[in-house]
Every structure is written in C-alpha cells, then in structure tokens.
N, C-alpha and C positions, 0 to 999 in steps of 0.2 A: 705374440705369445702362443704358445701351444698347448693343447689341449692340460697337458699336466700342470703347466704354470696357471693357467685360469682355473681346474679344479683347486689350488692350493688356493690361490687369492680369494675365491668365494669360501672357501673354510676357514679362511683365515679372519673374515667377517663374522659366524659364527662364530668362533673363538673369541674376537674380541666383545662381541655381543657377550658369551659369558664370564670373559674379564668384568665386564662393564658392569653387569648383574652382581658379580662378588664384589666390586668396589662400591658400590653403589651410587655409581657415577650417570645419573643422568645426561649428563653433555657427554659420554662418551658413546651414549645410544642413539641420542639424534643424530649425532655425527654418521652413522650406520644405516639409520633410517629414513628413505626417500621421503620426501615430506606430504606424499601423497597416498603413506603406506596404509592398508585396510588389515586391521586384524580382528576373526573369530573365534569360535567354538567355546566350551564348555571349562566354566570354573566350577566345582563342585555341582556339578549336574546342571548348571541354570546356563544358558545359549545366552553368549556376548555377541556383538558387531560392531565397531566404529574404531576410527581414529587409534594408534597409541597411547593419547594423553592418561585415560586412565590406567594404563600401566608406567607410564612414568612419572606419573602421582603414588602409585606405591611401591617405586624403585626410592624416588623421594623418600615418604613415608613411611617404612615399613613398621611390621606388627613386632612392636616392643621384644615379644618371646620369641621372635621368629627371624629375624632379617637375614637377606641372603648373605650378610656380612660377616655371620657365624662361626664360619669354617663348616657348617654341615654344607654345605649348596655344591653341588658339582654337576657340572655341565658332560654328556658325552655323545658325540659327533656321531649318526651309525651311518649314514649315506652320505654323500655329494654325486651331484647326478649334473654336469653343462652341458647344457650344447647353442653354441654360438655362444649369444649375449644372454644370455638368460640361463639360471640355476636352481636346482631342487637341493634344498638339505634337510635332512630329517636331525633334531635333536633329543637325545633322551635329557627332562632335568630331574635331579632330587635333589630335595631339600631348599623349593625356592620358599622361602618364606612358609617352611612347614609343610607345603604339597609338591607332591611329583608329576611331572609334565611330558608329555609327546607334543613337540612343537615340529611344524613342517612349514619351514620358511619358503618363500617362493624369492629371488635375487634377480636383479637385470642391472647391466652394467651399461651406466647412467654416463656420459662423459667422462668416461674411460676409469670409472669407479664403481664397482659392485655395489650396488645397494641392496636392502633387504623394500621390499615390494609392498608383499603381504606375510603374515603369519599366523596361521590355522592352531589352535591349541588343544589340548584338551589334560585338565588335572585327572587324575588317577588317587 
C-alpha cells in the first residue's frame, strides 16, 4: 500500500470509530480498539487514565437526555498524519452525549489492521 491508501485506511477507522459512537454500538468499538489501548485526559476539567471500558460503559449507557444516538453528535476528521506503521488523527466531536471533544488518537497497524493504540481527550 502506499502512503495514500494507508492514510485513507487509518481515517477510515476514525470514521468508523464515529459510525460506532452514532450507532451506539459497542462491538463495533472494540473491534477498533487494540485490546491494550490507554486512554486520557480531561472530562469536564477532572484528568481521567485507564483502559476504555469506562467509555464503553457509557457508549452502552448513555445519559437519557443526551445520547450520541440523537442526531446532534457529529464527528469531524481535521488531521491524519502516517508514517510507516503508525498514525496520528486528530478528531473534532460535538455533541457526544451533550459535550464537545478534541480527541487525538494515536493508531499502529497491528497484523496488517490499524488499530486505534491510545486516545488523548479533552471535553470543551
């Protein structure tokens, strides 16, 4: 593959990362998700770290008045940066579940499938 097709193919995991998020489809995140992924930063000012389960407990879950299943939730892609096996994407989201997000995924392609690694957040 060359450099264009592996930029698409790692965006194309973001994209489906915010398919996943609008369906509210838990299996179609872990499917995306290396099972060793680390996620941080800031939900409403308070510093997270660990595992994705707590966000795929309120992918599961979400808040009655708020779910990204809405129609407000939109996902929008500003960067894809590869080089080699490994990827940067930066996501703007609005309206996940009521807060707006800068998410900066890190991706490495894991037996010949991009995975998402880690993902750095922070609500706005």
């Amino acid at each position: 593959m060359n450099d264009t097709n592996e930029t698409a193919a790692a965006r194309a995991v973001i994209e489906e990362y915010v398919d996943a998020c609008t369906a509210g489809s838990v299996e179609r995140l872990k499917a995306i998700f290396h099972e060793q992924t680390l996620m941080s930063g800031y939900m409403m000012g308070e510093y997270m770290m660990g595992t994705p389960e707590p966000f795929f407990q309120a992918v599961a879950n979400p808040p009655p008045e708020a779910p990204p299943t809405s129609g407000n939730y939109s996902g929008d892609i500003s960067s894809v940066e590869v080089s080699g096996h490994v990827a940067s994407v930066t996501l703007k989201e609005t309206g996940f579940m009521g807060l707006n997000f800068t998410d900066y995924f890190h991706l490495a392609k894991v037996d010949g499938n991009w995975k998402i690694i880690s993902k750095t957040f922070n609500s706005e």
